[in-house]
Biopython code that builds the backbone (N, CA, C, O; Angstrom):
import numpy as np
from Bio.PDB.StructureBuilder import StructureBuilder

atoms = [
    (1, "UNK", "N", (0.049, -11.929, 1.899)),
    (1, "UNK", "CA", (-0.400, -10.794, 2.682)),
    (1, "UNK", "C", (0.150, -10.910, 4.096)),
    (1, "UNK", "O", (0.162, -11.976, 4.712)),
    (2, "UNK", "N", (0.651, -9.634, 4.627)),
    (2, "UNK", "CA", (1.187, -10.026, 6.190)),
    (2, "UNK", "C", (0.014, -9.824, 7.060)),
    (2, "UNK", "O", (-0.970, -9.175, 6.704)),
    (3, "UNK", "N", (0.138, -10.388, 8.196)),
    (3, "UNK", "CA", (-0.603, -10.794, 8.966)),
    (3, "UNK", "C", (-1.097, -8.799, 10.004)),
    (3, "UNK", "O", (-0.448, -8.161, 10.833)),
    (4, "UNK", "N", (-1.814, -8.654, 9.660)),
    (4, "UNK", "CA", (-2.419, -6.787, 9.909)),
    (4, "UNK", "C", (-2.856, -7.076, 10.899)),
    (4, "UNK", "O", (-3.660, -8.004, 10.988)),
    (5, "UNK", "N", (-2.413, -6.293, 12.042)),
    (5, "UNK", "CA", (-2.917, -6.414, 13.769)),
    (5, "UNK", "C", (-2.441, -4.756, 13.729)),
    (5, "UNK", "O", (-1.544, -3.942, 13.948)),
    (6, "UNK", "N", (-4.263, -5.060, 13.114)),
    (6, "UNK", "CA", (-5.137, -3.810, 13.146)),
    (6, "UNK", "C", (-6.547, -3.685, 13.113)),
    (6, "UNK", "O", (-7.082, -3.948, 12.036)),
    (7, "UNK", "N", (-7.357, -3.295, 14.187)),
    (7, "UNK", "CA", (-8.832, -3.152, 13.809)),
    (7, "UNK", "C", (-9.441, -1.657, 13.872)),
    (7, "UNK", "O", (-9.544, -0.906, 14.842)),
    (8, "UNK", "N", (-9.804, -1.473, 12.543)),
    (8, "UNK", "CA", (-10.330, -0.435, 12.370)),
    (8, "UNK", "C", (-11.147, 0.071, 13.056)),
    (8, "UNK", "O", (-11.867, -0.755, 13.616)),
    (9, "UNK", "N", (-11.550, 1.967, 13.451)),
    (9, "UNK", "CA", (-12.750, 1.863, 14.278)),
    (9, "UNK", "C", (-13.789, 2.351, 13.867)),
    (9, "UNK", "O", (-13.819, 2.951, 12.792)),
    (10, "UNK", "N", (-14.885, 2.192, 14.655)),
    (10, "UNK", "CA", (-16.176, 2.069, 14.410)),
    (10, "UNK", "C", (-16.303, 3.142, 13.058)),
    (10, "UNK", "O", (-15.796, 4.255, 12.918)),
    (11, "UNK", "N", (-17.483, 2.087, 11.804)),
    (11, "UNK", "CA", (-17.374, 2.858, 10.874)),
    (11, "UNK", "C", (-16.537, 2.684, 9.781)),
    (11, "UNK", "O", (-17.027, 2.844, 8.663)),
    (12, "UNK", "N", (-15.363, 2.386, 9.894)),
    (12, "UNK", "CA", (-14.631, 2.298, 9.106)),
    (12, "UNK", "C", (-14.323, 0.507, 8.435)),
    (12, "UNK", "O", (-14.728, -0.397, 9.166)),
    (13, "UNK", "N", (-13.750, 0.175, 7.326)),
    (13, "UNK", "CA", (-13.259, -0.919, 7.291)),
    (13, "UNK", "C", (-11.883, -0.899, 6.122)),
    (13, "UNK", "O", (-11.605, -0.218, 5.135)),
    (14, "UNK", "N", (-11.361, -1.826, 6.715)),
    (14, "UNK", "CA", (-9.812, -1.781, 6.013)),
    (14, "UNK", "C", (-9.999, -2.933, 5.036)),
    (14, "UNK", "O", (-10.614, -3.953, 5.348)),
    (15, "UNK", "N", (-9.248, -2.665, 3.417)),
    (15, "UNK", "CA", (-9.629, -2.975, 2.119)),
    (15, "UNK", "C", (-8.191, -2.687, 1.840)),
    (15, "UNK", "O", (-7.447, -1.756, 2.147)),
    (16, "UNK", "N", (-7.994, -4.151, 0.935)),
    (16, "UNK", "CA", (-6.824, -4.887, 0.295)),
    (16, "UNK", "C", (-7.654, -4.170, -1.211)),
    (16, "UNK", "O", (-8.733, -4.642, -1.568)),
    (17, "UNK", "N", (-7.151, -3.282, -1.807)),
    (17, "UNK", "CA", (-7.353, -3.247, -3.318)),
    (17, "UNK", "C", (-6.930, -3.597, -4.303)),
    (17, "UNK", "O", (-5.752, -3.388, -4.596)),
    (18, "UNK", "N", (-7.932, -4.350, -5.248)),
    (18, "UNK", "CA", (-7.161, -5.539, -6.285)),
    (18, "UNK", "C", (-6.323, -4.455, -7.233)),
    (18, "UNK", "O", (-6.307, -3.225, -7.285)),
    (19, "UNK", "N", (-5.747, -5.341, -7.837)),
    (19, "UNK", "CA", (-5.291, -4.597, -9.168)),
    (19, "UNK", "C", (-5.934, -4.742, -10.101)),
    (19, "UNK", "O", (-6.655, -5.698, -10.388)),
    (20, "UNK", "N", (-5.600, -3.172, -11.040)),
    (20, "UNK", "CA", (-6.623, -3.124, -11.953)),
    (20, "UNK", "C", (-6.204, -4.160, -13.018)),
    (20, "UNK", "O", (-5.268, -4.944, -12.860)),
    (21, "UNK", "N", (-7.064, -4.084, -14.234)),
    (21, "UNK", "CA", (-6.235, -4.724, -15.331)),
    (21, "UNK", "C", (-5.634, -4.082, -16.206)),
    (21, "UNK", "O", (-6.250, -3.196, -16.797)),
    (22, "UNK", "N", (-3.985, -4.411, -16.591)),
    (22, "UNK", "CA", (-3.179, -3.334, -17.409)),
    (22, "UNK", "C", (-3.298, -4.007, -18.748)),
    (22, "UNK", "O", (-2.442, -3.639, -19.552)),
    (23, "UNK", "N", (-4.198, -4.951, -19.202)),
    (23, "UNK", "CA", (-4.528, -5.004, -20.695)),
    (23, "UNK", "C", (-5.547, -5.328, -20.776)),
    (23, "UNK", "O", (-6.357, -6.015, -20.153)),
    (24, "UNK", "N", (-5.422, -4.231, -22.453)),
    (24, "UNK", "CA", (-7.309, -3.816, -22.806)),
    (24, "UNK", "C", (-7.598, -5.384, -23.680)),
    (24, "UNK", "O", (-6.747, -6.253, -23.871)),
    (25, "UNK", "N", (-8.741, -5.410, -24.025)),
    (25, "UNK", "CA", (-9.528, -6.414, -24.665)),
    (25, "UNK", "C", (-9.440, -6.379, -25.815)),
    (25, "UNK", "O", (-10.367, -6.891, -26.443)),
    (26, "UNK", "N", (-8.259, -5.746, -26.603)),
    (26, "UNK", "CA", (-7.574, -6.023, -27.528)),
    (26, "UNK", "C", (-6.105, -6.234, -27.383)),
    (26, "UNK", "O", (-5.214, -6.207, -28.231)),
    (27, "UNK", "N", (-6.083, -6.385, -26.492)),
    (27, "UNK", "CA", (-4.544, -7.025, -26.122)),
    (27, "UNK", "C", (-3.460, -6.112, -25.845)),
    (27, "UNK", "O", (-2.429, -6.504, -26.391)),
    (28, "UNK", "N", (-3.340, -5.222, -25.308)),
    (28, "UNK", "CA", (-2.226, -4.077, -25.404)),
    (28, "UNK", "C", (-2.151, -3.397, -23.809)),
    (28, "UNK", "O", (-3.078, -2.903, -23.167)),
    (29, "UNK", "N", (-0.868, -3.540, -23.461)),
    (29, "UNK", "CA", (-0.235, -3.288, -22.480)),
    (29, "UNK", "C", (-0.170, -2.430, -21.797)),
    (29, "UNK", "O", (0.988, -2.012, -21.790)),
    (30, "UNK", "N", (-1.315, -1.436, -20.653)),
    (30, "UNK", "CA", (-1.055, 0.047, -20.338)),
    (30, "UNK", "C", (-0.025, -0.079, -19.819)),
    (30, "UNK", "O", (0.329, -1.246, -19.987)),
    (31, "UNK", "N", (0.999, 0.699, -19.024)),
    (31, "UNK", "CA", (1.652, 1.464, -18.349)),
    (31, "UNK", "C", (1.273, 1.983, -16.853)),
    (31, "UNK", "O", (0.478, 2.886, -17.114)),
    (32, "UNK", "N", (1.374, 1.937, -15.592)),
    (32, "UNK", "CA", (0.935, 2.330, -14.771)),
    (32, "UNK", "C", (0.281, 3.554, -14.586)),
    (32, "UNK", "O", (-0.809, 3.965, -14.188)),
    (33, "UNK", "N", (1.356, 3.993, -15.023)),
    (33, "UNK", "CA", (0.926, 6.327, -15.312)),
    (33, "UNK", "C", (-0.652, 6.356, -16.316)),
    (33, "UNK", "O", (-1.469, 7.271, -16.421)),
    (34, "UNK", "N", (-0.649, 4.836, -17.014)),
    (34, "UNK", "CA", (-1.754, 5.493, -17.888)),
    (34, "UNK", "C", (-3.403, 5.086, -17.145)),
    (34, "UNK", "O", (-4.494, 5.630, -17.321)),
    (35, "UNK", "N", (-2.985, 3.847, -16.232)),
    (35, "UNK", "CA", (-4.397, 3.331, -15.331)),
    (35, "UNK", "C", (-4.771, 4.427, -14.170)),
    (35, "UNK", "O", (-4.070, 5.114, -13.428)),
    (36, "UNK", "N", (-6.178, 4.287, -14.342)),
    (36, "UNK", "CA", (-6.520, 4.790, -12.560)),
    (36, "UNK", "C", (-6.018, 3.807, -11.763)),
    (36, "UNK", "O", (-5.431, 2.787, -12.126)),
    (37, "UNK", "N", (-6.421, 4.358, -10.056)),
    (37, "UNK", "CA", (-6.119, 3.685, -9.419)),
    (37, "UNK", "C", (-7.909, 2.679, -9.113)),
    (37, "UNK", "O", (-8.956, 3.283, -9.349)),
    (38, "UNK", "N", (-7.950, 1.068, -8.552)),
    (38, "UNK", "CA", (-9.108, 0.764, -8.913)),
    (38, "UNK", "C", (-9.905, 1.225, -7.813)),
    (38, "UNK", "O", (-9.476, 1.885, -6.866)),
    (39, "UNK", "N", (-10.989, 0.876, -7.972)),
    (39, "UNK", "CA", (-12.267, 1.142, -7.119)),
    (39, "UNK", "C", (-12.747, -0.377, -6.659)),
    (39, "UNK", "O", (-13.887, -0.688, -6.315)),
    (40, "UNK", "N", (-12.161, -0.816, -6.700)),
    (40, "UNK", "CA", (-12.457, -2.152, -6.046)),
    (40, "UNK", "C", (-11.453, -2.862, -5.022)),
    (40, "UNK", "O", (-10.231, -2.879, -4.879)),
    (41, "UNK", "N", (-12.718, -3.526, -4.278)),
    (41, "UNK", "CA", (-11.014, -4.359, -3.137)),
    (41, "UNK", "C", (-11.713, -5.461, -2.251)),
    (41, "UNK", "O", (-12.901, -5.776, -2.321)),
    (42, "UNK", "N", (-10.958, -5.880, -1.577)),
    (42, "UNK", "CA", (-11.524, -7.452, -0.857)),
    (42, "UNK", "C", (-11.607, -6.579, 0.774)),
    (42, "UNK", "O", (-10.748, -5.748, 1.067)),
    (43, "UNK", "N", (-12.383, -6.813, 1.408)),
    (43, "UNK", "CA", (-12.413, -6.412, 2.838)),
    (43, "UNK", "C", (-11.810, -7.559, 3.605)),
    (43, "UNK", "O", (-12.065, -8.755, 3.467)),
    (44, "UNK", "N", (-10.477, -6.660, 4.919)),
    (44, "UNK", "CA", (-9.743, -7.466, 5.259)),
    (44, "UNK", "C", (-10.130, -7.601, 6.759)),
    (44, "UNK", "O", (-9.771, -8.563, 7.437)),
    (45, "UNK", "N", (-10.866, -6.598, 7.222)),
    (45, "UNK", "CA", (-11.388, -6.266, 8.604)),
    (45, "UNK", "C", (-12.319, -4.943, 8.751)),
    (45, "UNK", "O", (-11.840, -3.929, 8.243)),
    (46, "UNK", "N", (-13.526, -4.824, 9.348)),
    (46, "UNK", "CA", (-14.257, -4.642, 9.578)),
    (46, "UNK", "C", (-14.300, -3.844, 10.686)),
    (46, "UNK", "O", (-13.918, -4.542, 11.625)),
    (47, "UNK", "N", (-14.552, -2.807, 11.042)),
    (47, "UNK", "CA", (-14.537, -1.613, 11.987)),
    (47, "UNK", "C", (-16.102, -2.014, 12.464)),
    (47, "UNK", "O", (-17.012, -2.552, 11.832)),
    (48, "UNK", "N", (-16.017, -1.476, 13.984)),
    (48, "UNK", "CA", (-17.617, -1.921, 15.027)),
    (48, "UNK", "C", (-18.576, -1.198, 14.517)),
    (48, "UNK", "O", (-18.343, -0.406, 13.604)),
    (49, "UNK", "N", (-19.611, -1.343, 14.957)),
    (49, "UNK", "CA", (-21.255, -0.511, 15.110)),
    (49, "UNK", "C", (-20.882, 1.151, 14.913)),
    (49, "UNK", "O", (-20.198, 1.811, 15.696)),
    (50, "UNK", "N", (-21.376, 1.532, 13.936)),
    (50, "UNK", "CA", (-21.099, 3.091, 14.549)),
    (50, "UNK", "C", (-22.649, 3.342, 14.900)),
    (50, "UNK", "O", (-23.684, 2.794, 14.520)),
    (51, "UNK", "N", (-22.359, 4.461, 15.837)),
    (51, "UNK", "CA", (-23.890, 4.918, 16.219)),
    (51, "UNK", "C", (-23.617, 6.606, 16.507)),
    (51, "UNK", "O", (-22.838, 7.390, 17.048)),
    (52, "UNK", "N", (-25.380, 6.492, 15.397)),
    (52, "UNK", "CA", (-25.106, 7.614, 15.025)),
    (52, "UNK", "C", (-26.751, 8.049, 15.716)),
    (52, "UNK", "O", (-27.725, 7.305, 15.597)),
    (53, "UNK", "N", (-26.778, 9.122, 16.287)),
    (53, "UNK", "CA", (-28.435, 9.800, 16.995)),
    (53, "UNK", "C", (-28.793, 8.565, 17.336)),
    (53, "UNK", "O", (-29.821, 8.106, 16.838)),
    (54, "UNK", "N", (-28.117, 7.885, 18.131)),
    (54, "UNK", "CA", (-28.356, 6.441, 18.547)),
    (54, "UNK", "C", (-28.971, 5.011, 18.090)),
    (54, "UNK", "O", (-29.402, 4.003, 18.652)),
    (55, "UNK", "N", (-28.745, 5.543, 16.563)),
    (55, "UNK", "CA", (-29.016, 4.435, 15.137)),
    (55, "UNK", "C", (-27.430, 3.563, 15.594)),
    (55, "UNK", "O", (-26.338, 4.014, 15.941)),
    (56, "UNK", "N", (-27.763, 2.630, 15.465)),
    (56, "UNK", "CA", (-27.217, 1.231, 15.113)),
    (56, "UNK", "C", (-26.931, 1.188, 13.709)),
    (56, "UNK", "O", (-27.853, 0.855, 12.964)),
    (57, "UNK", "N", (-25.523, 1.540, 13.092)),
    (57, "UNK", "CA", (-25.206, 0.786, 11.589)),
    (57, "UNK", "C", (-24.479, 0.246, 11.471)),
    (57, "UNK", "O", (-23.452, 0.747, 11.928)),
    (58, "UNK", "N", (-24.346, -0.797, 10.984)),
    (58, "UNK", "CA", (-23.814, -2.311, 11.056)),
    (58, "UNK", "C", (-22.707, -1.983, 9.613)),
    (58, "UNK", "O", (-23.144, -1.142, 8.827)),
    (59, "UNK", "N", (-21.644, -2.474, 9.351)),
    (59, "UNK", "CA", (-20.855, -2.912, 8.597)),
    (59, "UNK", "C", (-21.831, -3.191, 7.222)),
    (59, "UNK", "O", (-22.701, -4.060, 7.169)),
    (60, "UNK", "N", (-21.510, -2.329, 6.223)),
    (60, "UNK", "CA", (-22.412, -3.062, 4.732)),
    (60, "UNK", "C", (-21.387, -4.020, 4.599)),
    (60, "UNK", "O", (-22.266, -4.690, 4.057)),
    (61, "UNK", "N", (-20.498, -4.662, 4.565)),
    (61, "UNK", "CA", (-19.748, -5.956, 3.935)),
    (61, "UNK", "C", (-18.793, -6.682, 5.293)),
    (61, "UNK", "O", (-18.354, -6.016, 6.230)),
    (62, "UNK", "N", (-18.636, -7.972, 5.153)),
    (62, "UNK", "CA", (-18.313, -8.777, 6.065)),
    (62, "UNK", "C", (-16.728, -9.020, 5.327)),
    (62, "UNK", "O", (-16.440, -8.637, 4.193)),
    (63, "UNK", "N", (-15.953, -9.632, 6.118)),
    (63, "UNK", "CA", (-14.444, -9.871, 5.840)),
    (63, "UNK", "C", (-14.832, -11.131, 4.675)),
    (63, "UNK", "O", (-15.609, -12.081, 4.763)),
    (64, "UNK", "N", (-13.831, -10.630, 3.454)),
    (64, "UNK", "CA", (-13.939, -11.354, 2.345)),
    (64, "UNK", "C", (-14.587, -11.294, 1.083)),
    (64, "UNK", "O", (-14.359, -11.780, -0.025)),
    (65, "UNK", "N", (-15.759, -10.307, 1.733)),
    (65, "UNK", "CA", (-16.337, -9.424, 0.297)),
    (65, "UNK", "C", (-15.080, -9.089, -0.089)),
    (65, "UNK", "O", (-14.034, -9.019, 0.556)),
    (66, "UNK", "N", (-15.466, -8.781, -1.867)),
    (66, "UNK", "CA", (-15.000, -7.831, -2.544)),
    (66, "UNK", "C", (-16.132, -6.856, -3.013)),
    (66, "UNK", "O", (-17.125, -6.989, -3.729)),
    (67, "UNK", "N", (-15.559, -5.791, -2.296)),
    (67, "UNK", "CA", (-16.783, -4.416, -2.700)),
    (67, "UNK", "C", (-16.339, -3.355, -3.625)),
    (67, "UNK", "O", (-15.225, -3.686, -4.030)),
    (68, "UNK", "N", (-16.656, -2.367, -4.083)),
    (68, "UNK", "CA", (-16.501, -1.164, -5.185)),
    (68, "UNK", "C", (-16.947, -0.132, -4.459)),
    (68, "UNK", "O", (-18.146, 0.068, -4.265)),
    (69, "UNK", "N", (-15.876, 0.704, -3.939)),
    (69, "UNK", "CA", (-16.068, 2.073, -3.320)),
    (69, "UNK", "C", (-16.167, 3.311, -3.906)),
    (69, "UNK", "O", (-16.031, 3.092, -5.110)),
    (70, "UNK", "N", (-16.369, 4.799, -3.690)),
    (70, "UNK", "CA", (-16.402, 5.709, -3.789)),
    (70, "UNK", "C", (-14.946, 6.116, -4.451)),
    (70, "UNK", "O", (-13.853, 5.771, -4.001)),
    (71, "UNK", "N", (-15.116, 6.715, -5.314)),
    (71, "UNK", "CA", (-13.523, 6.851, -6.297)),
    (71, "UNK", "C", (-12.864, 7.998, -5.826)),
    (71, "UNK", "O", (-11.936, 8.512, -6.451)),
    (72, "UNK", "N", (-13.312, 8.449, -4.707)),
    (72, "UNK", "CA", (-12.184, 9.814, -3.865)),
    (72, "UNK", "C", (-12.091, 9.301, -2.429)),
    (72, "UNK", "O", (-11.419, 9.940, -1.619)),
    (73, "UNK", "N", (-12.923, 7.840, -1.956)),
    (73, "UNK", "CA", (-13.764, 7.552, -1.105)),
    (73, "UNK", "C", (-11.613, 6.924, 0.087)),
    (73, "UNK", "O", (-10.438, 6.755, -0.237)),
    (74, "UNK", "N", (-12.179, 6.879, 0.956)),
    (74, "UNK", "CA", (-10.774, 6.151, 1.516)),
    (74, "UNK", "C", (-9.672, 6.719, 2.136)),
    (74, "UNK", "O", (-9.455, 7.911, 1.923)),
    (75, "UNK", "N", (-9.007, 6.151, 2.792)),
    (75, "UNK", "CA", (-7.638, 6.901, 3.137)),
    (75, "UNK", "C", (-6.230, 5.728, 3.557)),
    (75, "UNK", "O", (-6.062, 4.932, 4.481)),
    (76, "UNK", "N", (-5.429, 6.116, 2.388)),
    (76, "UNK", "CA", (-4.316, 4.751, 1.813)),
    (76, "UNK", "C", (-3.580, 4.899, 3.060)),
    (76, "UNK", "O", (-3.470, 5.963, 3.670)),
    (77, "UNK", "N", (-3.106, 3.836, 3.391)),
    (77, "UNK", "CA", (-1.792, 3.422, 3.970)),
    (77, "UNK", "C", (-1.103, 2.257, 3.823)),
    (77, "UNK", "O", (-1.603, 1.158, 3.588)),
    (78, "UNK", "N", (0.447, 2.597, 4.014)),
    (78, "UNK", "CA", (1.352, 1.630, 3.484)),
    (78, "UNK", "C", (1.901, 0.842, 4.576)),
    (78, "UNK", "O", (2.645, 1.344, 5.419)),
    (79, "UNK", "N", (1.496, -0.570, 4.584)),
    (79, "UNK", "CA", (2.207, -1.035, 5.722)),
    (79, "UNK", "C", (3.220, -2.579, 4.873)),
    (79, "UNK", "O", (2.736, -3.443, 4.142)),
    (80, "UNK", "N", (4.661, -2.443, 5.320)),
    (80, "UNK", "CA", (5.384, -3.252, 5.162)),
    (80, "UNK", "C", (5.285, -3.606, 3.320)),
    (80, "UNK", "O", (5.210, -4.676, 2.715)),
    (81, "UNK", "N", (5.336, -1.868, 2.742)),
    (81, "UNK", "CA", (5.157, -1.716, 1.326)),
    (81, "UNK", "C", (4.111, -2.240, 0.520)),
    (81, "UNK", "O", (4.150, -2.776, -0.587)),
    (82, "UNK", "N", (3.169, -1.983, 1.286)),
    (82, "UNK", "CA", (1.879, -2.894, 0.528)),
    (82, "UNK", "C", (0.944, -1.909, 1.279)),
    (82, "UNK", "O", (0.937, -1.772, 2.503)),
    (83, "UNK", "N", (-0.012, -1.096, 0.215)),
    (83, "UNK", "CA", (-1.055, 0.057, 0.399)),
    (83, "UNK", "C", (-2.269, -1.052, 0.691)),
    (83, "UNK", "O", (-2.322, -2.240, 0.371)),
    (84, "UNK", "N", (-3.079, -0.349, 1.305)),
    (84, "UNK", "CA", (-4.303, -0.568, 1.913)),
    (84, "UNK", "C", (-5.002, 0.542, 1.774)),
    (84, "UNK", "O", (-4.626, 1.474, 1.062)),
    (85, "UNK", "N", (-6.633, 0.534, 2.787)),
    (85, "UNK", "CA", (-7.383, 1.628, 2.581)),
    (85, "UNK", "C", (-8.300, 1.116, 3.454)),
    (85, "UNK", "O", (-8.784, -0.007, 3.595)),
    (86, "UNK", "N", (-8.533, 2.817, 4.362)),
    (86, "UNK", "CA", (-9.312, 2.864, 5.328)),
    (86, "UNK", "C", (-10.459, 3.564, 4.667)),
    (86, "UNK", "O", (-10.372, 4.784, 4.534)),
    (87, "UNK", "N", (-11.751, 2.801, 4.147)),
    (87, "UNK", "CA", (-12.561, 2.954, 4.108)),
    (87, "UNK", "C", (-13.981, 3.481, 4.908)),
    (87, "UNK", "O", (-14.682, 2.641, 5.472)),
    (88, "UNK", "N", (-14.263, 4.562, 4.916)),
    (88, "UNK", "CA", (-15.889, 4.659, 5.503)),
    (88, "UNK", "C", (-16.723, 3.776, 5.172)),
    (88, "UNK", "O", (-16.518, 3.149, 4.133)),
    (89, "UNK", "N", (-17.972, 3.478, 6.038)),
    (89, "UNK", "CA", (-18.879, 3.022, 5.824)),
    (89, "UNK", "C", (-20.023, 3.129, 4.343)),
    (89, "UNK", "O", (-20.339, 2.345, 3.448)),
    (90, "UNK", "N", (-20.336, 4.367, 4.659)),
    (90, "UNK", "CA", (-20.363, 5.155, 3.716)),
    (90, "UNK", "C", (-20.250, 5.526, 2.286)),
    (90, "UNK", "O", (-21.133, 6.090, 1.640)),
    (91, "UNK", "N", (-19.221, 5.204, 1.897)),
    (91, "UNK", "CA", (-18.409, 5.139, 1.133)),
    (91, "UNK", "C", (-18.274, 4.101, 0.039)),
    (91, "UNK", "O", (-17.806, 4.320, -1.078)),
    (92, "UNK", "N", (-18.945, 2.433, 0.687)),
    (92, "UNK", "CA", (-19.135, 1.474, 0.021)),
    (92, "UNK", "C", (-20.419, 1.983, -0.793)),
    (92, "UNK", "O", (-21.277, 2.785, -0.424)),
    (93, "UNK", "N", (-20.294, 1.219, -2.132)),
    (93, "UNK", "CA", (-21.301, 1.735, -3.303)),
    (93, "UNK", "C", (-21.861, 0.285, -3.654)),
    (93, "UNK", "O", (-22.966, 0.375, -4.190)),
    (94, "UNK", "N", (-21.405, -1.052, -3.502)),
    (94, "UNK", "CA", (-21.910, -2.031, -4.257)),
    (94, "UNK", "C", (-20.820, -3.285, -3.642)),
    (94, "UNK", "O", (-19.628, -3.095, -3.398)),
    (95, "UNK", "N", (-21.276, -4.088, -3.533)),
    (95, "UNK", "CA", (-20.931, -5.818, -2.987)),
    (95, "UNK", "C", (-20.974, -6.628, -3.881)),
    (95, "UNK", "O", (-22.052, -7.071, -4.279)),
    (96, "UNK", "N", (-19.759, -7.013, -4.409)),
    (96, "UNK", "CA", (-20.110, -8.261, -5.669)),
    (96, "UNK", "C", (-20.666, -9.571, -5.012)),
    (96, "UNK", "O", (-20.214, -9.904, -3.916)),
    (97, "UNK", "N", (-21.576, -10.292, -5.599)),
    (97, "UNK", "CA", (-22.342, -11.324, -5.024)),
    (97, "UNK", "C", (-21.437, -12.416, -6.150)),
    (97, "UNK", "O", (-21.665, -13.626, -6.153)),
]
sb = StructureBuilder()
sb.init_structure("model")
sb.init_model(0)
sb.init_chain("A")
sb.init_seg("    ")
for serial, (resi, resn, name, xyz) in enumerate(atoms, 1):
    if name == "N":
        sb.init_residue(resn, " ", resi, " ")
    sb.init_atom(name, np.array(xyz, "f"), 0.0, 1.0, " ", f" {name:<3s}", serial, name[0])
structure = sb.get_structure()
């Protein structure tokens, strides 16, 4: 992974998304065209406090979770050919423990 000197802002957090798996549990090989894209990813950095009607909300996941987002949820970018995703807060659905 290259070194991202980037911090997201408030609200937001930036997510490395794994790859899905391209074989089923009977052994057979999808094709890219035939997978979604996943809903899962490792958090790489963490956007500040947003405040909202002067609520304090804190980051749901810390750098290194892997969390499962919103499946329209995000907004990709490609840096040095390798996609990412600017995630809302929001947007996170679940934290693998």
């Amino acid at each position: 992974m290259p070194k991202l000197k980037l911090k997201p802002t408030a609200g937001y957090l930036l997510i490395e998304p794994l790859e899905k798996e391209v074989k089923t549990a009977s052994g057979i090989y999808l094709p890219d065209t035939a997978s979604e894209k996943p809903q899962k990813g490792k958090v790489l950095v963490t956007g500040g406090v947003l405040l909202q009607d002067g609520q304090k909300i804190a980051s749901p996941a810390k750098v290194g979770d892997v969390v499962i987002y919103k499946k329209w949820g995000g907004n990709e970018v490609k840096i040095e050919g390798k996609e990412y995703l600017f995630v809302k807060f929001e947007d996170i659905l679940a934290i693998e423990a």
